[in-house]
C-alpha beads as a LAMMPS data file, in Angstrom:
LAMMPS data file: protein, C-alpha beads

43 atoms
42 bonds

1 atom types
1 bond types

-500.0 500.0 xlo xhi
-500.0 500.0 ylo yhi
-500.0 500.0 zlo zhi

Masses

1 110.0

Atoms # bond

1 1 1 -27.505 10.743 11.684
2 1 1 -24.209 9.080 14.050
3 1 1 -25.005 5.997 11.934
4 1 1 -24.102 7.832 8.240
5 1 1 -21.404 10.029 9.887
6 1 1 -19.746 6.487 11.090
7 1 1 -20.607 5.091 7.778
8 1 1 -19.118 7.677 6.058
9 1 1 -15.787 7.624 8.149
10 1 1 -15.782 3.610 7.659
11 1 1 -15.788 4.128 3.796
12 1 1 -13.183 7.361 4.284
13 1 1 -10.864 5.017 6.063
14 1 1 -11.386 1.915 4.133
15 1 1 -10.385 4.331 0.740
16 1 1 -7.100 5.658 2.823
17 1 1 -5.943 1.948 3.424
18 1 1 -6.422 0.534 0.329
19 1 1 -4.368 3.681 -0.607
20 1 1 -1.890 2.654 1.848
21 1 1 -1.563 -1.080 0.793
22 1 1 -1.284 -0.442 -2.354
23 1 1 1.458 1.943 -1.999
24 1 1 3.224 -0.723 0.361
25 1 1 2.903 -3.453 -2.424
26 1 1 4.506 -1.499 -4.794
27 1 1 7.204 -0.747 -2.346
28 1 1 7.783 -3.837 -1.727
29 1 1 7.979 -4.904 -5.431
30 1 1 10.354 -1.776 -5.952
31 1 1 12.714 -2.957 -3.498
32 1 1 12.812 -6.808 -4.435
33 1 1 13.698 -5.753 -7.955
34 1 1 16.663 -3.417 -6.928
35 1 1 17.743 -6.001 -4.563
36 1 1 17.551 -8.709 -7.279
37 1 1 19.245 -6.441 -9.660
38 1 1 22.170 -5.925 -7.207
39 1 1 22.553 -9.478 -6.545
40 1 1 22.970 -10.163 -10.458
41 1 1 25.135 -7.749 -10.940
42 1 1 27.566 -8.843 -8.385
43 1 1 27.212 -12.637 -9.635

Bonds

1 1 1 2
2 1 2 3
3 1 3 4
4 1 4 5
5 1 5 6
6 1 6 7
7 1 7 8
8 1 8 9
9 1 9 10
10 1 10 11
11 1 11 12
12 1 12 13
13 1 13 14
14 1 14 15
15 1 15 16
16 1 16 17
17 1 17 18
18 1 18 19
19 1 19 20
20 1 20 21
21 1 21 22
22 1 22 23
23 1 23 24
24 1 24 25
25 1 25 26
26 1 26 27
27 1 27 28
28 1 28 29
29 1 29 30
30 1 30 31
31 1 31 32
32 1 32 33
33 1 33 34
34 1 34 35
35 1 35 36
36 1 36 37
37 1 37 38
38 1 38 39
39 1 39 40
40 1 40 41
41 1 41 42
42 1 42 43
């Protein structure tokens, strides 16, 4: 039963940080557009 419980809470986690990545990436992406937007704008 401890084996499916950690199993479970591997594949819980796992879901969470491939949230969490993905979030990151696209935070990333936001902010490299708005700073390459700013930089245009002031050439």
């Amino acid at each position: 039963m401890a084996k499916e419980e950690i199993k479970k809470l591997l594949e819980k986690s796992k879901k969470e940080l491939d949230g969490d990545y993905d979030n990151f990436v696209k935070s990333i992406q936001t902010d490299l557009t708005s700073f390459k937007k700013k930089t245009l704008d002031r050439i």
